[in-house]
C-alpha positions as CSV (number, residue, x, y, z in Angstrom):
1,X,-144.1,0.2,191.3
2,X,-141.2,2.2,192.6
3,X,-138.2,1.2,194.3
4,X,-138.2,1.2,197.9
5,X,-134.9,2.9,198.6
6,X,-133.3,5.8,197.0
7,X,-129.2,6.1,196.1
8,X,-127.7,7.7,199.1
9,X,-129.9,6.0,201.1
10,X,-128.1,4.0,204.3
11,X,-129.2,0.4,204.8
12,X,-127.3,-2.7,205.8
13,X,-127.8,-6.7,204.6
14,X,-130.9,-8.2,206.1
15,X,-130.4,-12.4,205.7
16,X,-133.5,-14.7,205.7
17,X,-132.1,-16.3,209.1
18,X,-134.0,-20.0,208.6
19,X,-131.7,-22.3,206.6
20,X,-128.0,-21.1,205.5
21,X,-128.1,-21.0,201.9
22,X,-125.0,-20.4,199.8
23,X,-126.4,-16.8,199.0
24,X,-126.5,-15.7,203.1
25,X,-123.0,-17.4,203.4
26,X,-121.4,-14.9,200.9
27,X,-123.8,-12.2,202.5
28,X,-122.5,-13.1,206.3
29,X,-119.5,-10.9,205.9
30,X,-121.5,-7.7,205.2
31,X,-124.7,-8.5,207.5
32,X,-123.5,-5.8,210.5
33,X,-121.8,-3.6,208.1
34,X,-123.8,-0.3,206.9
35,X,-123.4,0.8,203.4
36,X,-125.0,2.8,201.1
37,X,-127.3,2.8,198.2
38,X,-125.1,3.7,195.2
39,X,-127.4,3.0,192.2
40,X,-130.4,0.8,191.9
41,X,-132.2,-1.0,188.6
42,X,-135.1,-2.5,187.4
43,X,-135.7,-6.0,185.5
44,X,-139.2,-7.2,183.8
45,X,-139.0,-11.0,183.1
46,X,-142.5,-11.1,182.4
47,X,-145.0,-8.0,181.2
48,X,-145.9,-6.4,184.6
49,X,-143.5,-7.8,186.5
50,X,-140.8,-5.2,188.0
51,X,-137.9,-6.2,190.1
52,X,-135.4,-4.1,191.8
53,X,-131.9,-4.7,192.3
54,X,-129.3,-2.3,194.3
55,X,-125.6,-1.2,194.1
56,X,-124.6,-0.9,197.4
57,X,-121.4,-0.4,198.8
58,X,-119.9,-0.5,201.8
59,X,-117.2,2.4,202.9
60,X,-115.6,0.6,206.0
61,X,-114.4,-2.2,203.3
62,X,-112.7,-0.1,201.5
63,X,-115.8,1.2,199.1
64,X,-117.1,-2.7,198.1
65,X,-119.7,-2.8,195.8
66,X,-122.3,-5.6,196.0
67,X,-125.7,-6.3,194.3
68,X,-128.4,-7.3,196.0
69,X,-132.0,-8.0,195.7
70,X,-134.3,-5.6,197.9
71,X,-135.2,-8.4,200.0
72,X,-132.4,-8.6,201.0
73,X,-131.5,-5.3,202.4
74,X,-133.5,-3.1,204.9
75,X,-132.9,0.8,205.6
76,X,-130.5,1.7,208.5
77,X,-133.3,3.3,210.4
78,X,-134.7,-0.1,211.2
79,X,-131.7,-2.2,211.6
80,X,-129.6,-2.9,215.0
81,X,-126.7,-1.5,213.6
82,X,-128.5,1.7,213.7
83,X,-130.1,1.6,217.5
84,X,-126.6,0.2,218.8
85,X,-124.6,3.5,217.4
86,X,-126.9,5.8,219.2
């Protein structure tokens, strides 16, 4: 399996929206931001099992560099952020 977005690549925070959990509260400060794919990895807990995990960071606050989980991100072309700034 490979990953589904590349380093360069624009995307912005995509939270799950149904209950608050702690994770999307420390997420809520980057959800309309856009940042960039700086580096992503791969985990195998188990023999075929591959997970991805992204380095993205965020140049209007001041280069931030988060990890997240590739649910929880989306590409810019389909976020709002994206449509509002045309």
């Amino acid at each position: 399996m490979n990953p589904k977005y590349e380093k360069g690549q624009k995307v912005t925070v995509r939270l799950t929206g149904q209950t608050i959990s702690p994770r999307d509260s420390t997420l809520q400060q980057y959800a309309e931001k856009i940042g960039e794919v700086a580096n992503y990895y791969w985990i195998s807990p188990r023999a075929g099992e591959v997970f991805y995990i992204y380095a993205v960071r965020f140049p209007e606050l001041n280069n931030k560099e988060i990890v997240l989980h590739e649910d929880e991100i989306k590409s810019i072309i389909d976020s709002k952020a994206f449509r509002r700034s045309r």
